[in-house]
N, C-alpha and C positions, 0 to 999 in steps of 0.2 A: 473682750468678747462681746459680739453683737448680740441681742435677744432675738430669741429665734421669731420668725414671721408667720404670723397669723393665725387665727384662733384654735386652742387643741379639740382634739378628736372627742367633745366630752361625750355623746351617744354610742361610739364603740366600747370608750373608756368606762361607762356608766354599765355597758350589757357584757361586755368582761366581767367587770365584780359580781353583777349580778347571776349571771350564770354558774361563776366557781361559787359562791353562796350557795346559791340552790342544791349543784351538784353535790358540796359538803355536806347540806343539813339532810339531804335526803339518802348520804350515804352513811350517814352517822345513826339515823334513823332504820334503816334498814339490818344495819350490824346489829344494833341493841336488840331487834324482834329476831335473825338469822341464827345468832351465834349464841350457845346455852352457856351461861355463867359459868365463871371457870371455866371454859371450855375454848375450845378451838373450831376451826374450819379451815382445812387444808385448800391449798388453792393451788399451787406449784408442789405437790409433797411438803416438805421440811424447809424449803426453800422461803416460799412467800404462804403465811399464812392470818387468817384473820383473826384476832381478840379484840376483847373489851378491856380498856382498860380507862380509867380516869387520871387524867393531869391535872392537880391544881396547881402545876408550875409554870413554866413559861420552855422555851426550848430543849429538847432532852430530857426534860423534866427536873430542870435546875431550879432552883430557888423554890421550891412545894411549898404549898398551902397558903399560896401569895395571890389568889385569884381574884381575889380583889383590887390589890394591888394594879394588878397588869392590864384587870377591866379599865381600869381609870388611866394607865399608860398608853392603852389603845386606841383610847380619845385622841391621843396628842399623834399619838402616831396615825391616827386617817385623814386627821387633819393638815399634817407635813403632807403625806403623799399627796393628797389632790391641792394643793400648794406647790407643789413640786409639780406636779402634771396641768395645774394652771399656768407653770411658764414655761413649757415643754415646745409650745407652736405646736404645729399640726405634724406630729411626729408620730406615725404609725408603731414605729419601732416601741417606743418609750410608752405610747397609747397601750397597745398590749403587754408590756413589761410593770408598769406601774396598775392596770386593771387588776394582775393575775395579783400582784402583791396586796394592790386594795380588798380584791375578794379576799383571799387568804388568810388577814388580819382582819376583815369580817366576819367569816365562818368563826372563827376561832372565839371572837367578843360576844358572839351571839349565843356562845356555849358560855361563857363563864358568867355573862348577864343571868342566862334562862337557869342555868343547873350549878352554877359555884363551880365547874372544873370545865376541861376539855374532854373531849372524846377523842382519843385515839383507837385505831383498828387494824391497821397493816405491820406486819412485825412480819419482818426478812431478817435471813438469815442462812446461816448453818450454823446446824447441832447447838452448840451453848454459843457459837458465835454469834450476834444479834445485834441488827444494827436499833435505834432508836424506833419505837412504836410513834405512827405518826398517820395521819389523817387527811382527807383532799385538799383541805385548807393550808395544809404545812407543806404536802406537794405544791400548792400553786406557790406559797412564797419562795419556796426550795427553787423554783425553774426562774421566776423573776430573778433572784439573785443570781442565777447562771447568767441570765439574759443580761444584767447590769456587768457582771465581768466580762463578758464577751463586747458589751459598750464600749470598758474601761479599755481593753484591747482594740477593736474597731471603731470610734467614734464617729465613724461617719453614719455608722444605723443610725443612730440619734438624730440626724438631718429632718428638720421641718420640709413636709411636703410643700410642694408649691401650690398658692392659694386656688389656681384654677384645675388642678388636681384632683378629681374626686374619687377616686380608687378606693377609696380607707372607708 
């Protein structure tokens, strides 16, 4: 396999994370003053609505009261991704696929650094059926991993632009 050609997109890659960051903490921020303890805020009816809740675990809320733990997992894992988006070349696709995952496991570290858990807020469903409480940050990695199975099916998104290419 040839290494892809020429330097990645790190300014879009860098205001991807940065953006789903912001978006997160300031959505996370907002629910905690919106929403009254124990309480709800209907958005969709019964369908899609808003709580507070805290994660000290990691996805689903598997493995609780590990948030230290996963702080320190975090590390290693934002440190892969921009490793991985250092050999990427200038790949638009993979630029926006790896940004939204970097933001996402930013938001998320930046909760369990500041407060010891996560904040989740969005809780879909019907009636007792529900799927997992999950927050902007879990959305951004939630779509990055669509966007890496859609890779692993089309690999041609992955294609490095061509260096006199400025689109991206």
């Amino acid at each position: 396999m040839n290494q892809p050609q020429g330097r990645p997109l790190w300014g879009s890659f860098s205001a991807i994370a940065a953006v789903v960051v912001a978006a997160d903490q300031v959505a996370k921020a907002w629910v905690v003053q919106a929403v009254p303890a124990d309480g709800s805020l209907s958005i969709v009816g019964d369908l899609v609505r808003l709580i507070v809740t805290h994660n000290t675990g990691a996805i689903f809320g598997l493995f609780r009261d590990q948030a230290g733990l996963f702080a320190i997992a975090s590390i290693g894992v934002l440190g892969l991704i921009a490793v991985y988006h250092a050999r990427s070349g200038r790949s638009p696709f993979l630029t926006l696929t790896l940004g939204l995952l970097l933001g996402g496991a930013l938001g998320n570290f930046v909760d369990r650094i500041r407060l010891g858990y996560v904040i989740d807020f969005v809780d879909a469903g019907i009636g007792d059926l529900r799927f997992y409480t999950f927050n902007v940050a879990d959305a951004a990695i939630s779509g990055a991993l669509l966007l890496l199975l859609l890779l692993a099916v089309r690999p041609h998104l992955g294609m490095p632009r061509p260096i006199g290419d400025e689109r991206a």
